[in-house]
C-alpha positions, 0 to 999 in steps of 0.5 A, a space after each residue: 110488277 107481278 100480274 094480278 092474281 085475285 079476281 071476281 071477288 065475292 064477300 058474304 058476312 057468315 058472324 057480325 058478333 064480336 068481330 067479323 066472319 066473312 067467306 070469300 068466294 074469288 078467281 086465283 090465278 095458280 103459278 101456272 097461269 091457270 085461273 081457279 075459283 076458290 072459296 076461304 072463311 077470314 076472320 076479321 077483328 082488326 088490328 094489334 098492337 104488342 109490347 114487351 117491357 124490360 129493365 136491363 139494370 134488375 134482368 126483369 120483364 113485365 107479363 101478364 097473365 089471363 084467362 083466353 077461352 080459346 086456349 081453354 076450348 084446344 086443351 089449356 086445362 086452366 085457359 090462362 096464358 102468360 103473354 106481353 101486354 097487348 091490345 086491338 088499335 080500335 080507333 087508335 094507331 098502333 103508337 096510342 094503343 101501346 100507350 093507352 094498353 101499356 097503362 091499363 094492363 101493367 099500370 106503366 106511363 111509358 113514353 119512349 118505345 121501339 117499333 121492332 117488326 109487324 107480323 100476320 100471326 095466322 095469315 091463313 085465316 085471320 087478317 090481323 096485323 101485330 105491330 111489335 114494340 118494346 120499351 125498358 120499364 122504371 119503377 118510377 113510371 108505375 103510376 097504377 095496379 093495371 090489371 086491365 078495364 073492368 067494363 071490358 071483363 079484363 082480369 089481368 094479373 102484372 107479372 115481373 119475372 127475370 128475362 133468364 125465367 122466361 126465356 126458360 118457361 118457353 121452352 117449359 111450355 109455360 109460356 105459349 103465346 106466340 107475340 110473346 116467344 117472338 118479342 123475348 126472342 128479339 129481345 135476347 138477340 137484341 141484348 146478344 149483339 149488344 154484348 159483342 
């Protein structure tokens, strides 16, 4: 078993806003075996939960699209993003947030779902962890409009593309989000190795 390498960890809350900043100050033990005080900022906002929905009969995936100030802020000009439908756990596992997420943001009941991977999306400084999922969609499992809760400022526009469109909108630039260039992806070589 590989020896410990963090020691004298030191936590001090910086922002308790929204989510949480924390500075840590801790000793790292360096491949060499030299032990080194560093110090590192880590964003706290919880865990996620991502789902892409497809329909393998029509060819068709379901997206959302919504403002993300923080693509605004690193130069989107409208801070709208296209992305799969997504939602923090909260108090929830990762299974009921799809679920609930699933409904709220696209107006689907979905019931049956595939686990596919979970992933740090920017392990550097942010100490989320994605649990990824896709579920093929029906018509006759729309049972709203979506479009996200009100009371939580949502504004979610429900996107039904073919999946050749989007897969050509990543490399467009149209399609940005990384959970969602990493979900289409899976999906395509799902469907390659179903087709062999």
């Amino acid at each position: 078993m590989e020896q410990e390498r963090v020691d004298n960890l030191e936590v001090e809350i910086l922002s308790d806003n929204w989510f949480t900043l924390n500075k840590v100050n801790f000793d790292f033990r360096r491949n060499d075996g030299i032990w080194e005080n560093q110090s590192r900022e880590a964003y706290d906002r919880g865990n996620g939960a991502a789902i892409l929905l497809y329909n393998l009969e029509n060819e068709t995936l379901i997206l959302t699209r919504q403002f993300r100030m923080p693509t605004f802020l690193n130069g989107n000009p409208s801070g709208m993003m296209i992305e799969v439908c997504t939602g923090l756990l909260e108090m929830d596992n990762a299974e009921d947030c799809i679920r609930r997420e699933t409904q709220e943001e696209t107006g689907y009941e979905i019931s049956n779902f595939e686990k596919v991977f979970e992933a740090y999306m920017s392990p550097g400084s942010v100490t989320e962890i994605v649990h990824f999922f896709i579920a093929e969609y029906h018509e006759e499992m729309k049972i709203g409009e979506g479009g996200g809760v009100a009371e939580e400022q949502e504004d979610i526009e429900v996107l039904e593309l073919k999946f050749s469109d989007a897969l050509k909108m990543i490399k467009s630039g149209e399609i940005k989000d990384g959970k969602s260039i990493m979900l289409l992806q899976h999906l395509h070589l799902k469907l390659l190795q179903a087709n062999r």
